[in-house]
N, C-alpha and C positions, 0 to 999 in steps of 0.2 A: 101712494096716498096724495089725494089733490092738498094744495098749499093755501089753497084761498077758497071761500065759500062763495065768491060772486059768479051768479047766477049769468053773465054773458058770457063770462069764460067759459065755465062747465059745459053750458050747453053750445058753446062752440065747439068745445076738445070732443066732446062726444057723437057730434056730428060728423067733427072730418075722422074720429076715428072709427066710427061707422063705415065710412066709405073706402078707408086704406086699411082698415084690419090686423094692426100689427098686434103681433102676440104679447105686447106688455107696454103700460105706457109708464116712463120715468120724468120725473119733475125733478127739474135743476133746481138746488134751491142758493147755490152759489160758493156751497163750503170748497173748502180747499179737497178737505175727504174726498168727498163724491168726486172733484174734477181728476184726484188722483186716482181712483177707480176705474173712472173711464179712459185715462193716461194707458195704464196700465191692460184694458179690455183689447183698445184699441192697439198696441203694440204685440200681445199676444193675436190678435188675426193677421197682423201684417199691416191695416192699414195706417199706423204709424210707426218710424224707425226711433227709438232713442238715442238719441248722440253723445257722447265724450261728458261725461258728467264735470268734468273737471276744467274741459277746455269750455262747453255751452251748458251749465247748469240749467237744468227745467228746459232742455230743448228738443227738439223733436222734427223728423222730417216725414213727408209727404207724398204721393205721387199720384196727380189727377190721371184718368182715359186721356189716351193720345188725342180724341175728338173732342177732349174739353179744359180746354186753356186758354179761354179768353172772356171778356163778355160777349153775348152773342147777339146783337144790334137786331138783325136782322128776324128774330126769334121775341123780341122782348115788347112788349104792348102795354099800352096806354088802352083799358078800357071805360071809356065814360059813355052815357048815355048816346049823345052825339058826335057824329064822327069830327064834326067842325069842331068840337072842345078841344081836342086831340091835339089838331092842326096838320099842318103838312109835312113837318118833318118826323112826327111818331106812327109809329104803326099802330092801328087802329080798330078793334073788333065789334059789334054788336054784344053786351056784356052776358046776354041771355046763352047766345051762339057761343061764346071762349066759354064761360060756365060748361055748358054740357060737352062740348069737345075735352074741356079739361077734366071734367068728372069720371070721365072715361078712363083717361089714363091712369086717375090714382085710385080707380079700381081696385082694390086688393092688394096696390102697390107696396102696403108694407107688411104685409104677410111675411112670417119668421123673421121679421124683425122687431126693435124694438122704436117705439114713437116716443120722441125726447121732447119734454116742453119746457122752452126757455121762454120765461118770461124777462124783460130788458127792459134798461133806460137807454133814451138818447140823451145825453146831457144830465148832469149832477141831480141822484135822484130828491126830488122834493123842490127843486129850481123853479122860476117860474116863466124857465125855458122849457124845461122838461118834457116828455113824449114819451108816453110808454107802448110797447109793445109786445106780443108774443108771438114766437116762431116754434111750430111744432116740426119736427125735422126726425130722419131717420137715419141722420149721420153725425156718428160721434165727433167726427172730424169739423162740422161744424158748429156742436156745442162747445167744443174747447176755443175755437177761432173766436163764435161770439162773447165768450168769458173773457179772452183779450179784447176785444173791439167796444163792449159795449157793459154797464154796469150790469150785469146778471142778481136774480135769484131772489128770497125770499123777500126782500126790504123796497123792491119794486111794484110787487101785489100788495104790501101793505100799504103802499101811495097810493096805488093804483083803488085800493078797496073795493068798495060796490061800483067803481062808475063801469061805466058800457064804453067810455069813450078811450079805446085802446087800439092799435093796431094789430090784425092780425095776419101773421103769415103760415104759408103752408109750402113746408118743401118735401118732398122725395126722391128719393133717386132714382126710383121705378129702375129701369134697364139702360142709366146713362145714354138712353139712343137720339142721336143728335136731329132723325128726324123729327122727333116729337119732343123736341126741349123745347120749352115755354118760361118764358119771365112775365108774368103779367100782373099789371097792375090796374084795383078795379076805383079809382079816385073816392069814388061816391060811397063806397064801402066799407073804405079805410081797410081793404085788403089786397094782399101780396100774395102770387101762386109763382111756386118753380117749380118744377120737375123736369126730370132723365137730366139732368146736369148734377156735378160735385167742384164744379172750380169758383174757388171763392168768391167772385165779385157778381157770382150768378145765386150764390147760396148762400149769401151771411144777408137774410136780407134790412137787417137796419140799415145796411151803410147805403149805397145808390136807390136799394128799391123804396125804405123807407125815410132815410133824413134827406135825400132828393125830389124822388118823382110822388111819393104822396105827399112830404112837408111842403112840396113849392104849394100844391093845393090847399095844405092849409094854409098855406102864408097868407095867399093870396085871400082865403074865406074870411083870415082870422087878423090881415094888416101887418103881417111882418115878414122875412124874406131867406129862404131857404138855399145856400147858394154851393157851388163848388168852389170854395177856398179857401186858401189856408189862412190862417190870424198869428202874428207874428208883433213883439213888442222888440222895438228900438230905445234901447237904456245909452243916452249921452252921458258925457263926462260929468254932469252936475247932477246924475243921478235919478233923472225923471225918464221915464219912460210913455215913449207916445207907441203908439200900436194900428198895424193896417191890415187892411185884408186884400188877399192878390188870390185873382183866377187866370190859371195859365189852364192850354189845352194839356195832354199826356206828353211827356218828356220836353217840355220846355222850362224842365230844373225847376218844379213847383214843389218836392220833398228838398231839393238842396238848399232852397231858399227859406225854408221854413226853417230850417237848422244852421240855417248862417252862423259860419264862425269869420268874425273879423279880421279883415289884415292886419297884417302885424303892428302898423302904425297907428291902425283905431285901438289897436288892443293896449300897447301900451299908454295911450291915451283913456284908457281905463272905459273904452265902448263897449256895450254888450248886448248881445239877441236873444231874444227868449221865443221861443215854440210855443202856439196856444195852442195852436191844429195845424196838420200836413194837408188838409185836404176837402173839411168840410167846414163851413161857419154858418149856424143863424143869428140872423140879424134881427133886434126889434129898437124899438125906439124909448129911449131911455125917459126918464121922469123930468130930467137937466135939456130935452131937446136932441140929444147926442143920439147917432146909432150905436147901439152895444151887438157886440158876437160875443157867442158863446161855440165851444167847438162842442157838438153832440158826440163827440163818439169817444172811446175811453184807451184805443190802442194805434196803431198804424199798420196798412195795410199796403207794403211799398214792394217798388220791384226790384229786385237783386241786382239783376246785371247793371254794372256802370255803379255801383254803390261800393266805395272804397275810400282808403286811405284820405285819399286825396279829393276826391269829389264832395262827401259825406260821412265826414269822420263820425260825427255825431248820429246819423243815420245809423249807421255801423257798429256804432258804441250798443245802439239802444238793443240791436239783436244778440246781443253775447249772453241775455240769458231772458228765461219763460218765453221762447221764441218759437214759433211753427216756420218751418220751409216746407215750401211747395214747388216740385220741378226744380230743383235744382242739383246738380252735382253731390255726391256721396265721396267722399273720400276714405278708404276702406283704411289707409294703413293707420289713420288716429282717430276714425269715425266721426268726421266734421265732415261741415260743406263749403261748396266753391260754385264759384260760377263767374264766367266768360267778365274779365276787369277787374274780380277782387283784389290781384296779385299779377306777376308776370309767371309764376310758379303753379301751372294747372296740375293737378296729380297726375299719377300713372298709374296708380291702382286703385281705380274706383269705378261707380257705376251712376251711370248718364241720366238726365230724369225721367228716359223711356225702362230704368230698368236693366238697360243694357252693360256689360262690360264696360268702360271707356280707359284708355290710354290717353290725358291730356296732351300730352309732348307729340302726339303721334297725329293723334285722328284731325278728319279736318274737318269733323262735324261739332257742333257746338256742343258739348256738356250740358248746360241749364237753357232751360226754354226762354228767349228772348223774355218771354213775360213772366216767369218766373217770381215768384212772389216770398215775404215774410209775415209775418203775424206777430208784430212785438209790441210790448208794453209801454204807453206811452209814459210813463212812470220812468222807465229807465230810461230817457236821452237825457244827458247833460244839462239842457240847456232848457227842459220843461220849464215853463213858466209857472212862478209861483201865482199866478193867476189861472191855473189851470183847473182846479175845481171849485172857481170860486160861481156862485149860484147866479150871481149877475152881471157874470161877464166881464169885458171889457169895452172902453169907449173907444170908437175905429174914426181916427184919422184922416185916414185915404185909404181909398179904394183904388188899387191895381190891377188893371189892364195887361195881356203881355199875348205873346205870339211866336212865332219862329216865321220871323220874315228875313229872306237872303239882302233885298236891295230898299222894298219900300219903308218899314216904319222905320225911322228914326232911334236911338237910343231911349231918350223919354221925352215923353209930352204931356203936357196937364191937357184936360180938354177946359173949353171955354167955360164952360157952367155945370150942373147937374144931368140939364139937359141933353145939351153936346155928350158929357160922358155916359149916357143911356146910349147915344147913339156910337161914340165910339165901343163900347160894348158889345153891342147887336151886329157889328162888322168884323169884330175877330177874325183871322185866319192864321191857319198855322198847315206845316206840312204833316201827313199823317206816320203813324207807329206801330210798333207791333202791341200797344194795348189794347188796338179796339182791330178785331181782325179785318182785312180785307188789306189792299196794297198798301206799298209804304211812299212816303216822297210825294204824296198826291200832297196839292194846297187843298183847304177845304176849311170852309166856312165854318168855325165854333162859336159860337157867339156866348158872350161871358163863361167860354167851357160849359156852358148846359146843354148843347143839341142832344146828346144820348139823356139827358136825366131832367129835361125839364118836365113835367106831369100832366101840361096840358099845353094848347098851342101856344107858340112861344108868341107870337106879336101880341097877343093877350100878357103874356108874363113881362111883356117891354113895356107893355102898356100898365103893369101891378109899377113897375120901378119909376115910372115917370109919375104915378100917383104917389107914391115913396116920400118922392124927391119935394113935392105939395108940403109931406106933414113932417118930416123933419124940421124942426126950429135951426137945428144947428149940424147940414149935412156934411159928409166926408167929400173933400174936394176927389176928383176922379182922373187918372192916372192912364199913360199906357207908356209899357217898356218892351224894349226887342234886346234880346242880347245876343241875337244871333245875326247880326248886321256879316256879309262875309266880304273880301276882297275878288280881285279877278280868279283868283288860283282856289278860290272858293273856303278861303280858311276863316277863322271866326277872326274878326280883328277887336273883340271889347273881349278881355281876359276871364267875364262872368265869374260865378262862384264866390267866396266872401268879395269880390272885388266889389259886386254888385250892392254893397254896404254904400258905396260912395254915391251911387245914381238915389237909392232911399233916402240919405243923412238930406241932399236935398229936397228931395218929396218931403219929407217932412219941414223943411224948412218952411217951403210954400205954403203948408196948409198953417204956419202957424205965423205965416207975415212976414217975415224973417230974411227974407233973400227976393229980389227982381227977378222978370223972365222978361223975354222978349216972342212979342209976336211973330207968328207966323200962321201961312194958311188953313194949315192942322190944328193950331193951338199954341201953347205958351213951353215955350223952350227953354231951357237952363244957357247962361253965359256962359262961355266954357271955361272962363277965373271961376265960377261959382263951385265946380263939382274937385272934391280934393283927389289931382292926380297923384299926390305923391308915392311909389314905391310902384306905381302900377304896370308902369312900363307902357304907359300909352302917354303920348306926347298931345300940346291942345291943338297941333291942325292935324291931328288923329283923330281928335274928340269932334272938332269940328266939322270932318269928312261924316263923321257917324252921326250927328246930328244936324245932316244936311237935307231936305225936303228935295228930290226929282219931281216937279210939279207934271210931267210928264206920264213918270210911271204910276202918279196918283192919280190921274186921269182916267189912266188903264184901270186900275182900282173902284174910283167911281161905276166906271158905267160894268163893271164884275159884280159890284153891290148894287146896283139898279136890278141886275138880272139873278141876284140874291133874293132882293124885295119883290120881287114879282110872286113867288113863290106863295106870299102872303097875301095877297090879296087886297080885297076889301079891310082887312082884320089889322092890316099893318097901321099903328099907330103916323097920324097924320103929321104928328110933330119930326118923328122920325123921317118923314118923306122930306121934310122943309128942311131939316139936318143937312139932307145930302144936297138937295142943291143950293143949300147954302156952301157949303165947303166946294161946292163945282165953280160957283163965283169966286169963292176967294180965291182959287186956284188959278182961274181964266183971267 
């Protein structure tokens, strides 16, 4: 029985269920019941495993087709009217042409199955951040993902009431066939299509399809800003709390840092970090002049390997219960999981995320899928912020910048203005991972972390933040950090992880007057008395190596970012051109 009488909905659900045909359709309406019914459906076909009720209460494992374990870049489209909207780095279709090619596939697609309609919040519902959306899907596996991810069910449609102004998504799984997987998104529509995929970051579609690649479009329609990053509040000893927002590419420790736990010296100096979001923040502009983030999304969607003890205690914490695994390690003799860094202890009697037998001690293939993923409640980290459902956010500081560069960026840098940090922004690089498929160890250009998820072309969206930067009364100074500076023997020489509390405690100083920096041709540097070494094991003509400028290899850099901006064209913001040969002078 439908849950709402608005008239856009209905005659959406009826249309695409016209076209996919599944033999029953189920409306989530958010209770616990229902979701334990389909707990339950779902475990009796196999596609989900129950685990150790005792060791992971409420938790549950997973296992995607071997062909579908990643985002799929290469498959996922941006379709707007014209191809120029698009830009040059999104893949781009005529919206009439992806329509009927995609019609096709979900043909009949959900025949003997059943069509789940989730209807969702991005952000606390009734906010006036808030976005709603609906995702009709034929996999239970990701009604239960978006009950963690996003606020689910009945109390959604009642925000939502009569308006039309909702997003809509449409997944199936048709025949998981990777030559016909599509992510497509149609801007002007306010609609999201997947199909032949089940691996999450391609089939939950609030998180990348909709609080990225169609919020950057509303941002941009509607004045406010959609971004990839996580919101994190810094609590000082006198009890006030300032809060920033950082876009790092994939694996450059943007979940570890989101869950910073302090060294030991800050701690018992009574320091403390709070979590707003791991991953996504919108931004608008507050009544006071200030930008406020809010984080849309209501759980974490992080990856397993390298998540432990030591890296992300609090990461770790949050998965010990109402937790999904995806691809990773089974361990049969107490029915938990593992996977590649949890422990130095891999089992011996378990089964690998193809399903296979695996002997951890033995084999010399890896247990869990490099990208291997969880699905937990953001409710359960320790260090959630009591600002985490509040309806208007929080007021953001600084904006951080970061990368995984071996020799050029520096430790931190402020940039010179708003400006300047649109443009440091827009120059990102970092080496690639196994989150986004294709080679590893490549450099490659991410600019504020949005290349995969911006929604329209990006010199257009560099051009939304330089208008931004216009109506802010009172903007977040803008930041860039590398913590992966390495030595000759190519080891990491800044200790990262809570260490990284110490390069922040000054970031925040700076935005708030409080500390000197000294020029340089990049921008404004920390004095190396400024930043507190103590306990760190790094010494100040350590710090000072790491905050040293090769005007040289920035050289190299420059004219790698000239042959970046080409790319753009005509499109590329003209302020951003005068950026760079400004910083080619201060250099020369």
């Amino acid at each position: 029985m439908a849950l709402t009488t608005n008239k856009a909905v209905l005659d959406w659900i009826d249309e695409k269920a016209a076209l996919t045909q599944p033999d029953r359709i189920v409306w989530i309406d958010g209770s616990e019941a229902q979701l334990e019914e389909l707990r339950a459906e779902a475990c009796s076909t196999g596609e989900l495993e129950k685990l150790n009720e005792e060791k992971l209460p409420g938790c549950y494992l997973h296992r995607t087709a071997e062909n579908d374990v990643a985002r799929v870049e290469d498959r996922t489209f941006i379709c707007c009217e014209r191809k120029e909207d698009a830009g040059p780095t999104n893949n781009w279709m005529a919206p009439a042409e992806m329509y009927a090619k995609l019609n096709k596939l979900y043909d009949g697609a959900m025949k003997g199955r059943t069509m789940y309609v989730i209807p969702y919040s991005m952000g606390v519902v009734g906010s006036p951040f808030a976005k709603y959306g609906i995702e009709l899907t034929d996999s239970i596996y990701v009604v239960l993902n978006m009950a963690i991810m996003t606020r689910v069910g009945q109390a959604v449609l009642d925000a939502l009431g009569d308006s039309p102004d909702y997003v809509k998504g449409l997944h199936a799984k048709a025949g998981i066939d990777p030559e016909n997987r599509y992510i497509v998104q149609f801007p002007q529509d306010n609609t999201i299509m997947s199909v032949n995929s089940g691996y999450g970051g391609n089939v939950l579609l609030g998180k990348k399809c909709f609080a990225l690649r169609i919020a950057t479009c509303l941002g941009r329609d509607e004045g406010w800003m959609a971004e990839h990053m996580l919101i994190l509040g810094i609590q000082n000893p006198a009890g006030e709390v300032r809060y920033l927002a950082a876009a790092f590419p994939s694996a450059c420790g943007k979940t570890n840092l989101a869950m910073l736990i302090p060294p030991a010296h800050y701690l018992e100096k009574g320091w403390k970090v709070w979590c707003v979001g791991d991953d996504i923040a919108w931004l608008r502009i507050g009544e006071d002049g200030r930008l406020w983030a809010m984080n849309p999304e209501y759980g974490f969607f992080g990856v397993a390997p390298g998540t432990n003890d030591k890296s992300n205690p609090n990461a770790l914490a949050t998965t010990r219960r109402g937790t999904i695994f995806t691809n990773v390690v089974h361990n049969l003799d107490d029915n938990t999981v593992w996977w590649e860094d949890l422990d130095k202890n891999p089992p011996k009697n378990a089964v690998d995320w193809k399903g296979n037998p695996w002997n951890g001690q033995e084999s010399t293939e890896k247990g869990a899928h490099p990208n291997s993923r969880f699905t937990a409640p953001a409710k359960n980290c320790p260090c959630i912020s009591p600002e985490f459902e509040s309806p208007k956010g929080v007021p953001i500081s600084a904006i951080v910048f970061g990368g995984r560069r071996a020799k050029t960026a520096p430790l931190v840098y402020q940039s010179r203005d708003w400006d300047h940090g649109v443009f440091v922004g827009s120059v990102m690089a970092s080496e690639t991972t196994a989150a986004a498929a294709g080679a590893v160890g490549v450099v490659r250009r991410d600019p504020m972390a949005m290349l995969p998820f911006c929604g329209y072309n990006m010199a257009r969206y560099w051009q939304h933040w330089l208008d931004m930067g216009g109506k802010i009364a009172h903007p977040p100074k803008i930041f860039n950090v590398n913590w992966f500076r390495t030595d000759d023997e190519g080891r990491f020489i800044w200790p990262g992880f809570g260490d990284n509390l110490r390069v922040l405690e000054w970031i925040m100083k700076r935005c708030y007057d409080e500390v000197e920096a000294d020029e340089t041709p990049i921008g404004y540097e920390p004095r190396p008395e400024d930043i507190d070494l103590e306990g760190s094991g790094v010494d100040q003509e350590t710090l000072k190596g790491l905050l040293s400028v090769d005007k040289d290899l920035w050289l190299e850099d420059v004219a790698a970012i000239r042959d970046f901006y080409v790319k753009f064209g005509d499109t590329l913001p003209k302020t951003l051109a005068g950026e760079l040969d400004a910083l080619e002078a201060r250099l020369k």
